[in-house]
Residue frames as qw, qx, qy, qz and C-alpha x, y, z in Angstrom:
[[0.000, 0.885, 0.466, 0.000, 0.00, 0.00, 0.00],
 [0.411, -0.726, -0.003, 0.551, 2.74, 2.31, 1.13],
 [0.150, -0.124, 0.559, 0.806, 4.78, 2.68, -2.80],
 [0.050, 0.724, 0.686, -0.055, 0.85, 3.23, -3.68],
 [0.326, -0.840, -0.151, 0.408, 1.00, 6.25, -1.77],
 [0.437, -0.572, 0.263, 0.642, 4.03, 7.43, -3.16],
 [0.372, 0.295, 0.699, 0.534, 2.85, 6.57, -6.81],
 [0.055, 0.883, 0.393, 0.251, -0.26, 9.05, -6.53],
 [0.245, -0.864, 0.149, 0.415, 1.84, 11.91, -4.66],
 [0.293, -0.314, 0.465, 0.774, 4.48, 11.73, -7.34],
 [0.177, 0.332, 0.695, 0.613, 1.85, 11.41, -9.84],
 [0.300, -0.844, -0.393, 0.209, -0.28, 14.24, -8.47],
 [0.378, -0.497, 0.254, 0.738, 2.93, 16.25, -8.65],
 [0.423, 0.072, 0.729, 0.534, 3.13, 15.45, -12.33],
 [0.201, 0.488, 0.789, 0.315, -0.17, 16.26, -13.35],
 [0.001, -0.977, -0.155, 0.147, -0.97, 19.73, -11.61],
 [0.242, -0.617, 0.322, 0.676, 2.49, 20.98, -12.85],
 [0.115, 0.111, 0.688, 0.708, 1.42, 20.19, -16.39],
 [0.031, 0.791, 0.611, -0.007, -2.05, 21.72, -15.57],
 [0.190, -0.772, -0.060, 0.603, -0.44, 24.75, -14.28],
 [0.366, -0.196, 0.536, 0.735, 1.72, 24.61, -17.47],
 [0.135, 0.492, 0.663, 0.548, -1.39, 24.25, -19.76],
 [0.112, -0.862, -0.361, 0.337, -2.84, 27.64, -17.66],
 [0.257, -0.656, 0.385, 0.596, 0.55, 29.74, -18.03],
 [0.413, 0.011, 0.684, 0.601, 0.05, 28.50, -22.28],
 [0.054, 0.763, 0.640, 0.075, -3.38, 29.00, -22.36],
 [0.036, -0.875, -0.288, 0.388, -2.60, 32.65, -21.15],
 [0.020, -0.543, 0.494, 0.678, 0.12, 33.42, -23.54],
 [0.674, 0.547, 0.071, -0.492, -1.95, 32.15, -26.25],
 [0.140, 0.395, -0.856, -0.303, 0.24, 29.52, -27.09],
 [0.874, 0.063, -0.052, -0.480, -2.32, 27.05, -28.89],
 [0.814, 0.196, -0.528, -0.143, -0.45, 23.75, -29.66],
 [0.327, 0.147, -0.856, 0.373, 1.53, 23.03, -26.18],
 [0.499, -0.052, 0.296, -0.813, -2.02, 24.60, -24.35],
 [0.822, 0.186, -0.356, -0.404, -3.69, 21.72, -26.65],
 [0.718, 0.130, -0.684, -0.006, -1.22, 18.87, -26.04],
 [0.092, -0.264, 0.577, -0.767, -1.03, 19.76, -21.79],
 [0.649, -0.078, 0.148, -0.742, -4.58, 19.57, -21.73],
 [0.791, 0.105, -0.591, -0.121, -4.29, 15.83, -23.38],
 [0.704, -0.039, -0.677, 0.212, -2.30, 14.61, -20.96],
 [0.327, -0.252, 0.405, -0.816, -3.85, 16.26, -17.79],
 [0.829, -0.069, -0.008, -0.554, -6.99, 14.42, -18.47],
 [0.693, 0.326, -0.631, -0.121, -5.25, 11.33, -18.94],
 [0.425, 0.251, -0.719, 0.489, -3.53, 11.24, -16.15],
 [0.375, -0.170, 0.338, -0.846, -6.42, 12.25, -13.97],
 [0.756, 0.163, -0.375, -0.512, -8.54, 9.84, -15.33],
 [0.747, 0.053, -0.583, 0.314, -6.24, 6.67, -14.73],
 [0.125, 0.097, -0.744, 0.649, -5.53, 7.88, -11.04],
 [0.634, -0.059, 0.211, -0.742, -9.25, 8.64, -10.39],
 [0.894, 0.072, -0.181, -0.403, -10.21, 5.02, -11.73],
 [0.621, 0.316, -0.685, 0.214, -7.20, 3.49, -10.21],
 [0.193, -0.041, 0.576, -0.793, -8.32, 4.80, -6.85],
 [0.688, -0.007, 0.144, -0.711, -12.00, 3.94, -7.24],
 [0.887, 0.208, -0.329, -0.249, -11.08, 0.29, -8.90],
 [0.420, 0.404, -0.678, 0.448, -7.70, -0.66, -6.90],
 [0.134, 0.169, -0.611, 0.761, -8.37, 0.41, -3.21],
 [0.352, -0.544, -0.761, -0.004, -11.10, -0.41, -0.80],
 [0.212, -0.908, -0.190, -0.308, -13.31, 2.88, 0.99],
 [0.516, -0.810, 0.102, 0.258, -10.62, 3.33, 4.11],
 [0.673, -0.028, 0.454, 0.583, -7.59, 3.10, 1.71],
 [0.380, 0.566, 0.416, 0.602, -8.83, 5.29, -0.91],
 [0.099, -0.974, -0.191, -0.065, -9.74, 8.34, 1.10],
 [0.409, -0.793, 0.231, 0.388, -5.95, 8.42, 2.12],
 [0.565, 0.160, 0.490, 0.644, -4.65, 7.62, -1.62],
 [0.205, 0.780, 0.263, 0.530, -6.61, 10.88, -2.34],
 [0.436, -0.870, 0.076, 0.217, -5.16, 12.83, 0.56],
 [0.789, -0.077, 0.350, 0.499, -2.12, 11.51, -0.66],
 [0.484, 0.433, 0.446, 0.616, -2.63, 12.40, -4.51],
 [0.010, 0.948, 0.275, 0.156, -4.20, 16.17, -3.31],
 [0.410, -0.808, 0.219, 0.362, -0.80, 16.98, -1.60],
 [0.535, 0.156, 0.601, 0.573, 0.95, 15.50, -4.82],
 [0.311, 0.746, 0.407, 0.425, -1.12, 18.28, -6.72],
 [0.120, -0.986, -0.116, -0.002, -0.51, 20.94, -4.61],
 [0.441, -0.575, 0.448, 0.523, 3.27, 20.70, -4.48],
 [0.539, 0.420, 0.574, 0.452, 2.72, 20.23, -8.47],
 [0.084, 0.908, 0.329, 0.244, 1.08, 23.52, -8.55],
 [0.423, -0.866, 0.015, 0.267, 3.92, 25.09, -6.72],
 [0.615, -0.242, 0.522, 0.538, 6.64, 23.75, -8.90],
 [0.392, 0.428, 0.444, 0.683, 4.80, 24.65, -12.36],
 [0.161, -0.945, -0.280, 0.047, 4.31, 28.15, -10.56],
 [0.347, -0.630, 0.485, 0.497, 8.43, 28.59, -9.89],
 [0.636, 0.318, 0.452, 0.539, 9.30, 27.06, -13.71],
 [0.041, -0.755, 0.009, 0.654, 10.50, 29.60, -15.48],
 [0.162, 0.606, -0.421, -0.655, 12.21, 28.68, -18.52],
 [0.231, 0.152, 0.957, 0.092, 10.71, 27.22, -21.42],
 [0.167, 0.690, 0.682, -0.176, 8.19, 29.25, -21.74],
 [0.087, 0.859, 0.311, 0.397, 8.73, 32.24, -23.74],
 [0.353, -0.935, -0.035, 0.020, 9.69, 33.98, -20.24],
 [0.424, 0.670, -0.454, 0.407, 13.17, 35.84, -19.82],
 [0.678, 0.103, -0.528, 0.501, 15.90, 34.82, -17.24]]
């Protein structure tokens, strides 16, 4: 159960820093990485949301999503510091 855990927090990571990414495209009107972000957001949401509901039994899952929500928020922090890559200057 425990490398679980660690799967959805790294993945969680993963998935809100490419969300954030496809925000920070979306606002500079950049259409084709805004487009290809968005792909694999959903994806990856998807497959952890149905891996949690289909894997893990009711007391298990509520902490794989505790888990996977701190995994997003430290995502969202990381594609918040990125900097370069994007268009943005040094």
């Amino acid at each position: 159960m425990a490398y679980y855990l660690i799967i959805y927090f790294f993945v969680g990571i993963f998935q809100d820093f490419l969300l954030t990414l496809n925000w920070r495209y979306i606002a500079k009107h950049k259409i084709a990485p805004a487009v290809s972000m968005s792909f694999l957001v959903t994806i990856t949401t998807m497959l952890v949301i149905y891996n949690i509901i289909d894997q893990l039994d009711k007391e298990r899952s509520f902490v794989a999503i505790i888990i996977y929500a701190a995994g997003v928020a430290a995502g969202t922090y990381l594609g918040m510091k990125f900097k370069y890559g994007m268009g943005e200057e040094k």
